[in-house]
N, C-alpha and C positions, 0 to 999 in steps of 0.2 A: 697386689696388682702387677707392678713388677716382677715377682718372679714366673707368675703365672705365663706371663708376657715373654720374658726371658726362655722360660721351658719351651714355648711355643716357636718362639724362632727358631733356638736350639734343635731343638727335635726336626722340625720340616729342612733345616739346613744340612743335618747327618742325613735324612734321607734320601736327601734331592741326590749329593756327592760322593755316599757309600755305596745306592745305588748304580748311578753313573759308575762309578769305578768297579764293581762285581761285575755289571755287563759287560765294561771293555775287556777285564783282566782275563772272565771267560772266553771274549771272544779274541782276545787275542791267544790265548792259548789252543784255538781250533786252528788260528790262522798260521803259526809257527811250526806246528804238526803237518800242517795243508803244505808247508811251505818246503820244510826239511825233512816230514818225514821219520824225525828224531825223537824220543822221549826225552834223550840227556841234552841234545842242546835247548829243549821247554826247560829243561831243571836249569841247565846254565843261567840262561835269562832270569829265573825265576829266582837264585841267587843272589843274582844283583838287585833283589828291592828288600835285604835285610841287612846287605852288609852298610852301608852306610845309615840307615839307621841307629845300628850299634853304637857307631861314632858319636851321631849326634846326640843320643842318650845319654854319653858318657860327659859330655863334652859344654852341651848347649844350655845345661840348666839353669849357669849361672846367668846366662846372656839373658835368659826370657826371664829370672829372677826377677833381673836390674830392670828391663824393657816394659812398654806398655804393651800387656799383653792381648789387646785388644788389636791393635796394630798388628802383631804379628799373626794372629787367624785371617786378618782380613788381606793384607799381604800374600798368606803363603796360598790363598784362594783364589788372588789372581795370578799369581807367578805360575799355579796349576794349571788353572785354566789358558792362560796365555801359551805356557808351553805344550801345554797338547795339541792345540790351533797352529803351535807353528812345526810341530809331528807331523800334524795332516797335513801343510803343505810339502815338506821335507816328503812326507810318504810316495808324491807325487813322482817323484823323480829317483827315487830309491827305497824304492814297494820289498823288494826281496834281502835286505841288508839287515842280518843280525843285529852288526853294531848297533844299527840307529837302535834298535827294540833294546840292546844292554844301556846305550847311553840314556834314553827316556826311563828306564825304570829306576836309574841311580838317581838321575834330576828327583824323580817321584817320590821317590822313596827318604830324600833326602826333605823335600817341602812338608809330605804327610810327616816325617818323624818329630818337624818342628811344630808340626799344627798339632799333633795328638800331646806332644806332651805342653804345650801352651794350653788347649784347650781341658787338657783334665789338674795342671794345674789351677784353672781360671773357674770351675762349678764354683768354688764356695765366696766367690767373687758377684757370680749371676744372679745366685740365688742365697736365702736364710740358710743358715747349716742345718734346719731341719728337713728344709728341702735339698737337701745335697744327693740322697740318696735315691728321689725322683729323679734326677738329673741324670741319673745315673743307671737308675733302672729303664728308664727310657733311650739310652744308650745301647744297652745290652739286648733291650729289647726290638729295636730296629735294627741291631747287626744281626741277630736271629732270624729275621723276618726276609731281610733281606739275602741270608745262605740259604734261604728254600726258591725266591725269585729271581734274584740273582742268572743264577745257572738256566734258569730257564728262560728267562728273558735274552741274556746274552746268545745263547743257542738260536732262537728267534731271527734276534738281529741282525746275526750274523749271515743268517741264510737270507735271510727278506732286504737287508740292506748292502750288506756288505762291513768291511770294517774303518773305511772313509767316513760313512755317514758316523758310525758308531763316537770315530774322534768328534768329528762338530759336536755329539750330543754331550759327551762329557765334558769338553773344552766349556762351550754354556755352562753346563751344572754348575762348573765351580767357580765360574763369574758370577752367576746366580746369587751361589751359595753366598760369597764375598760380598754380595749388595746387602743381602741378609742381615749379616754377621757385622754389618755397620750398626743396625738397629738393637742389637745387643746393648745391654746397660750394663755396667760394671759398676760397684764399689768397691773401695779399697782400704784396708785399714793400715795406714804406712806408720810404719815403725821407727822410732829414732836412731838408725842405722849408726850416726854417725857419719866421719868421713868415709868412701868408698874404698875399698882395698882391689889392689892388682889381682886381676884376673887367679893369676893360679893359687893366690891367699885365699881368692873364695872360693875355689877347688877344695883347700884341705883344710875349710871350717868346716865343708858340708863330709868331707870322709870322717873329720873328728865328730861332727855332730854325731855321726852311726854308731863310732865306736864309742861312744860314753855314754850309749844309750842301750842295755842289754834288751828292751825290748823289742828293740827295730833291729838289732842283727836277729833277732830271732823271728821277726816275722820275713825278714828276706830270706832269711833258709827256709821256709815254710812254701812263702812265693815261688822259691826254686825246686821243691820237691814236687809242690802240686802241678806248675808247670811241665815239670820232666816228667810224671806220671801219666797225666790227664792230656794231656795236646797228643802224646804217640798213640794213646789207647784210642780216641778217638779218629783220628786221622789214620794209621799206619794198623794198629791189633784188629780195632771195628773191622774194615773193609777185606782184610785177610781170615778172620775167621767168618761171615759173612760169604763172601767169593769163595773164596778158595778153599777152608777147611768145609764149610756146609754145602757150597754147591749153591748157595740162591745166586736169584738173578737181580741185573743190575736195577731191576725196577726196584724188587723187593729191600734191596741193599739203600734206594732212594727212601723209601717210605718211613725207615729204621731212621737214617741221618735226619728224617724230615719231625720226625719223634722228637730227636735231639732239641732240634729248634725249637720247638712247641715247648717241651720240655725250660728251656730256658725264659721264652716269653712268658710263663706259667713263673717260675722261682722270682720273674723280674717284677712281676703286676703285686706278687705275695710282698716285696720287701720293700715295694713301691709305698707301702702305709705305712706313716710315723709313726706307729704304737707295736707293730709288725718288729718294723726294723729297729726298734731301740732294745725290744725284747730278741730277738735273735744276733745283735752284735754282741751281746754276754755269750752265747753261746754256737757259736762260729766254730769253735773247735770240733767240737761235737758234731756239726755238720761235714767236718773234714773226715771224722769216723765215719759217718754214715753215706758219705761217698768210698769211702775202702769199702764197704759191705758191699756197698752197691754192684761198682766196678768187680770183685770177687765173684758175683752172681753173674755176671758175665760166660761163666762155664756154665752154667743149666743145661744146655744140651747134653755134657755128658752125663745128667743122674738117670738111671733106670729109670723113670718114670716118663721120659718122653723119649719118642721116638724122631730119631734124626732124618726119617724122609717124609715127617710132617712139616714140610716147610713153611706153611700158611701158622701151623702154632708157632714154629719157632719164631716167623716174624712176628707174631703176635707178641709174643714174649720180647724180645729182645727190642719192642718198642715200647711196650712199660718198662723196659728195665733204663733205657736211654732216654726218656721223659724221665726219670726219677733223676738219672745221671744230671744233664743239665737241668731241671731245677735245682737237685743240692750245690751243684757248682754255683748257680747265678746266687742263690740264696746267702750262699759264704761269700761269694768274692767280693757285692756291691758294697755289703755293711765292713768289711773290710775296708777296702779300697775307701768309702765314703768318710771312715773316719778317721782313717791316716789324712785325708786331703784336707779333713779340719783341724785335726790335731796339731801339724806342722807347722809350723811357723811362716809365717807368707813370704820371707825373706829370702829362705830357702827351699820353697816349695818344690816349685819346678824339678830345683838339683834333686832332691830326695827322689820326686818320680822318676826320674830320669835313670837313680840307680837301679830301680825298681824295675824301671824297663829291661835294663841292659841286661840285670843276671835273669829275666823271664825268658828274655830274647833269647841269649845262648843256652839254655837249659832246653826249649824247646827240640832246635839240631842235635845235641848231645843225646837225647832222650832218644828222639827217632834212630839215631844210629847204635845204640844199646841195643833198644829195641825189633832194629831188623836183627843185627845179628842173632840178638837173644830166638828169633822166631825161626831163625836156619836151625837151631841145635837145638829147642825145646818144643814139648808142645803147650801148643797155644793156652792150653786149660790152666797150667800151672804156671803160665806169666801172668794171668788173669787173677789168679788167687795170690801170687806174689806180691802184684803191685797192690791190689785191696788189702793184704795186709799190712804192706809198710805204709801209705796211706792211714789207716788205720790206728798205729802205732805212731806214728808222727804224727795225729791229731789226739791221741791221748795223751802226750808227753806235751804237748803244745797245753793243752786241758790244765795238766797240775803245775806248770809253771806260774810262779807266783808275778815274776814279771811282766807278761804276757796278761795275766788276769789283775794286774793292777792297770795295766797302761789300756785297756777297754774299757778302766772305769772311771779314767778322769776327761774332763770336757775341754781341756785344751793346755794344751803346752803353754806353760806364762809367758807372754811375750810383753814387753810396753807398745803402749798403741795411744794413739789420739783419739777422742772421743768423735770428731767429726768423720763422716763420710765422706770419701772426694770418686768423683766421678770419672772413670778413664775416657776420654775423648773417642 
């Protein structure tokens, strides 16, 4: 009943405040465009809601370790919403000012970095660790749902409202959400820690935890290869071979992306079943090969057998091919992600996500900028079939690692724990 309850708030809470923030983030980027004119100074802005995140990744894991992490979701919902309300009035009187839009997005970016990794430290807290990977799949599946409305709703808004009313509606969402996320139930199994060690002690327990553990460096080079692959191909190769190398239009280029989503809410509802998901975390690697096939297949247009001024087949094609895409993606990443977050130790949870975040983070920027350049000097077909093979090759060597296939097969890292459950306030 609990966790049912838990899933239930969970979920209507990511949607009310992922929603609200896709509306604003698009319409604020019509409104910067409306405003300058610029494409680089939207990038500049849009810079500043990663780089502090990084920090806090690196930085903040132990603090929400040690902290009730229930507090800090409900916290960084109001400090959001509070600061957006006090944007709109600030906007008031300084409508046309860069700064204020770089200084809000570092505020943002800095609150969201402590709520995201609080909150995906906190699923195996919510919920049974058989429900971890509902939690999860439901996650994955409203930030999907919400890249198809999102843009469309913000678009909307932007024109029917303006981007005043736009701040009040998010400011709410995430006072909403924050009322929400009171009714959250947490259990905790607290460990005999011991006495507490100075801050930067518990820094280089959690970097030694990594290194005396060969199967977590090895799943964080995994995190950073699929990352660096997967985020450019879809964001930066998709929309240039799509536009630019084929010639469709920006509808058709929507329909493709909208495939994507679909695709993802599809791999999420699949691994959303416990007998699903217990069977497919054995075999995760395996799904990282069959996302290199995939993404590989990405070149179809070039085989003699179809013709490139069918653009109605190519879209057709290149939206089975990005349905297949994200579902193998959600399908690998949730039973992932879901068992590392039981696996860990609660002690140093957080920290662990936290590193996780930080090299996905950078790997992303690194990727795109390979990536462009690789697309000046190559054609498109052959980074396509390059990245599906390394892809490929790094989920087959991930496969016969015996590390890697022992540590998917135990049910949790030995910790000492108390038999009682104590409930976070």
């Amino acid at each position: 009943m609990r966790d049912t309850r838990n899933i239930a708030i969970f979920s209507l809470s990511r949607l009310i405040t992922e929603l609200g923030t896709s509306i604003f983030r698009f319409a604020l980027s019509l409104y910067i465009l409306d405003l300058t004119g610029s494409a680089s100074m939207f990038a500049l802005v849009l810079s500043f809601t990663y780089i502090p995140g990084i920090f806090v990744n690196i930085f903040a894991g132990v603090f929400v370790d040690r902290s009730n992490k229930k507090r800090i979701m409900v916290t960084t919902d109001f400090l959001s919403g509070t600061s957006i309300l006090l944007l709109m009035l600030l906007f008031q009187f300084y409508h046309d000012s860069i700064l204020l839009f770089i200084v809000y997005a570092m505020i943002m970016s800095t609150l969201q970095a402590f709520f995201t990794l609080t909150i995906n430290s906190s699923v195996p807290n919510i919920v049974a660790p058989e429900r971890v990977a509902t939690v999860n799949s439901s996650n994955q599946s409203i930030g999907a749902l919400i890249s198809i409305l999102g843009p469309v709703l913000g678009a909307v808004a932007y024109s029917k409202f303006g981007l005043e009313k736009i701040f009040l509606i998010e400011g709410v969402a995430f006072i909403l959400s924050g009322f929400l996320n009171m009714a959250l139930k947490f259990s905790s199994r607290k460990e005999h820690m011991g006495e507490i060690k100075p801050y930067v002690e518990s820094l280089k327990e959690v970097y030694q935890y990594i290194r005396q553990r060969a199967a977590i460096k090895y799943l964080l080079s995994i995190f950073v290869v699929v990352n660096f692959v997967i985020a450019p191909a879809v964001s930066l190769i998709l929309p240039f071979i799509v536009y630019q190398a084929l010639d469709m239009t920006p509808q058709q280029l929507s329909f493709i992306e909208a495939a994507l989503a679909v695709g993802v809410i599809i791999g999420a509802i699949i691994v959303s079943v416990p007998k699903i998901n217990r069977f497919i975390t054995n075999k995760i690697f395996i799904l990282i090969q069959l996302q290199g096939f995939v993404i590989a297949m990405w070149m179809f247009p070039k085989w003699p057998i179809f013709d490139m001024s069918a653009k109605i087949t190519l879209m057709a094609g290149y939206m089975i091919v990005l349905a297949l895409t994200g579902a193998l993606n959600t399908m690998g990443n949730i039973p992932m992600l879901s068992y590392v977050q039981i696996y860990i130790p609660e002690r140093i949870r957080a920290s662990i996500l936290g590193v996780v975040n930080t090299v996905t983070t950078i790997a992303v920027p690194v990727g795109m900028w390979v990536y462009g350049a690789a697309l000046e000097g190559m054609d498109w077909s052959y980074i396509a079939v390059i990245s599906g093979a390394g892809l490929f090759v790094v989920g087959f060597i991930a496969y016969r690692n015996r590390e890697l296939r022992e540590f998917f097969t135990q049910d949790a890292e030995p910790e000492p724990v108390r038999a009682v459950e104590v409930h976070e306030a």
